[in-house]
N, C-alpha and C positions, 0 to 999 in steps of 0.2 A: 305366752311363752317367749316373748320378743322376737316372734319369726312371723308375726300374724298369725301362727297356729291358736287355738282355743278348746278348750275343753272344760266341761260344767256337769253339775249334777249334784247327790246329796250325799256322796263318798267325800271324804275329808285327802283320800290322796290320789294323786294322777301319775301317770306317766309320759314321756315325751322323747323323742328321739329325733335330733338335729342335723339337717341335710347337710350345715357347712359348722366351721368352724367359728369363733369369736367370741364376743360378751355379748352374753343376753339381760334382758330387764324383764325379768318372770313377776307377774303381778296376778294376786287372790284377791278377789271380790267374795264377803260371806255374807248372806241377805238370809236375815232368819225369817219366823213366821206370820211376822207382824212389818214384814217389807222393808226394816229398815238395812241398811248395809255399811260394811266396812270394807276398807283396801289397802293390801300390805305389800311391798314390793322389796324385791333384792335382785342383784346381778349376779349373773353367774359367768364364770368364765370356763366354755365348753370348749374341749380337745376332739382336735380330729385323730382320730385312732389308728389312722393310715397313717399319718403324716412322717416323716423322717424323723428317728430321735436321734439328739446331737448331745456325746460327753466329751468333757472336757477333759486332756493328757496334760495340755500346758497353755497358760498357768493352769495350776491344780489350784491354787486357793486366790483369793484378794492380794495384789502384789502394793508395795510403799515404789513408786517410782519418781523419777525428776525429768525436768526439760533436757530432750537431746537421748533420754533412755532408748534401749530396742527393746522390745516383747516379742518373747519367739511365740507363735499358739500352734497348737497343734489341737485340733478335736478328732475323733472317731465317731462317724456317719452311718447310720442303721438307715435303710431303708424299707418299707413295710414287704412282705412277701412279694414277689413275684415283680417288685418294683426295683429300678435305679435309680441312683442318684447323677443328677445332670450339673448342679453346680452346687459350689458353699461360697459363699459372703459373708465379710468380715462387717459387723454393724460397730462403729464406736459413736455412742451416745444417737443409737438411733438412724445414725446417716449411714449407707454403705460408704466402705474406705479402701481403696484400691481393687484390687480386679480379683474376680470370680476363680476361685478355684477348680477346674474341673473333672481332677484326678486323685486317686487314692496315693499316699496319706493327705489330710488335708490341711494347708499350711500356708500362717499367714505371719509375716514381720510388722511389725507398726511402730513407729519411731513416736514416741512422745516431744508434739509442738514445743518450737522456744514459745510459742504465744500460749501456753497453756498458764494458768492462773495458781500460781502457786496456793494452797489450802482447797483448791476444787478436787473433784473424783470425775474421773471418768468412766462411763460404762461396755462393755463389751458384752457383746453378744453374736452366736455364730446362726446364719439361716441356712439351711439345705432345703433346696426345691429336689423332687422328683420326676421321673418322666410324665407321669399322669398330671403336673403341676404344682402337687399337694408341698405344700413350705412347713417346716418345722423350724422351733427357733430352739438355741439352747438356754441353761441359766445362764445369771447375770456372773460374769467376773467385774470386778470395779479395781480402778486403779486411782491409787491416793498419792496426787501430786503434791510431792513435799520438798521441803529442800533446809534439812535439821543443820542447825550450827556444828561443824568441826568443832573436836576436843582437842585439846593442847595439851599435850604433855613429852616433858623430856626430863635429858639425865646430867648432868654436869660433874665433871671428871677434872681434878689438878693435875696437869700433866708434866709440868716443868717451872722452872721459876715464873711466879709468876702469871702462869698460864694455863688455861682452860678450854677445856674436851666440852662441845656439848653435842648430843644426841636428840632429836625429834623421832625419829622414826614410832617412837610410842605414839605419836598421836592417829588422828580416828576420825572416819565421817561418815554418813550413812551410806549417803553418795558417791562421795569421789573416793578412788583407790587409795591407799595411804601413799601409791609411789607418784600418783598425780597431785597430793597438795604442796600446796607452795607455803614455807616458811620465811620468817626474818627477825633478827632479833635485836634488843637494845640492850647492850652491856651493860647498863646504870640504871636501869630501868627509871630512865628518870622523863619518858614520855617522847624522846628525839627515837628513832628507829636507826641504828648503827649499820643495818644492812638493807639489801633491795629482796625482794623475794624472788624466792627459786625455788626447786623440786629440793634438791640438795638438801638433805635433813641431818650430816652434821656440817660443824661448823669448830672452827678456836680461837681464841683472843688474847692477846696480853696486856696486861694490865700497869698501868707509870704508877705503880706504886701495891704495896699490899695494904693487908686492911678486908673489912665485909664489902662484898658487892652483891646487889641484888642482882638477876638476869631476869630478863621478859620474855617470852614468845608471842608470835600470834600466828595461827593459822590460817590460810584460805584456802574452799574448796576450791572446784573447776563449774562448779555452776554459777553464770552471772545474776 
């Protein structure tokens, strides 16, 4: 049963009941009546039925986050009968991440690394020990370090002779606020950039003569 326990005979099924918690490696040996034998083995991952169970309030689902992000978490912490709970630990990708919590609600903030790898995921997990010792872990939330292209888009207004209204405020990013990107535009769009960037989403221009002119945008979020 992967505890050292054992058990045999010429019933096809057993029963077994595990002192602690963990993965086990349960392995059958069947030897018919001519001695010869086979052996078939699988893991099982056994729950301790005492242990704390840990649900998740926040995040409730898999969050899209970037470098510099906060995650607020919030879990709610059951402890088995007659049991308390002593502390909750934040696990990200496994390691505990700042200090134990030892009080109801339970609440943890986690700031996403600038060293984090833009395309990776990382893993969250909450542990609660009990007085008796006994650790529960909760499920996994994951978080997907991304950092998607701003969308550009605006509006161009004739306002006077000659002269032009433009608007940014339409554009968009997953990330950064629309009032934290910074714009800049080229009046000729002829690849020179006519202004420096700023938050500032409009902007006017007049033009030394009439006739078509193209206009450019480009946006940039606030993640480097």
């Amino acid at each position: 049963f992967g505890d050292t326990s054992m058990s045999g005979g010429p019933r096809p099924t057993a029963t077994h009941s595990y002192a602690s918690s963990g993965t086990m490696s349960v392995t059958v040996t069947v030897t018919d009546d001519a001695g010869d034998k086979d052996t078939a083995s699988c893991e099982l991952s056994v729950a301790d039925g005492s242990a704390p169970t840990i649900d998740w309030v926040r995040p409730d689902t898999d969050q899209q986050v970037t470098q510099g992000d906060g995650v607020h978490i919030i879990v709610d912490v059951t402890p088995a009968a007659g049991r308390s709970i002593t502390k909750a630990e934040l696990l990200v990708d496994g390691q505990v991440t700042g200090e134990p919590d030892e009080s109801v609600p339970y609440v943890f903030d986690y700031v996403i690394p600038d060293q984090a790898v833009t395309g990776s995921d990382l893993t969250l997990r909450v542990r609660a020990t009990d007085n008796a010792g006994k650790e529960g872990l909760s499920s996994v939330r994951t978080l997907m370090v991304r950092n998607d292209k701003p969308t550009a888009s605006f509006a161009a207004v004739i306002i006077g002779n000659l002269k032009v209204s433009v608007d940014a405020s339409g554009s968009s990013d997953t990330e950064t606020a629309g009032a934290d990107l910074e714009v800049r535009w080229d009046w000729e769009n002829d690849g020179a950039w006519d202004t420096e960037w700023t938050t500032e989403k409009t902007a006017a221009h007049t033009y030394g003569s009439d006739g078509e002119h193209s206009i450019a945008l480009e946006v940039k979020d606030a993640v480097a």
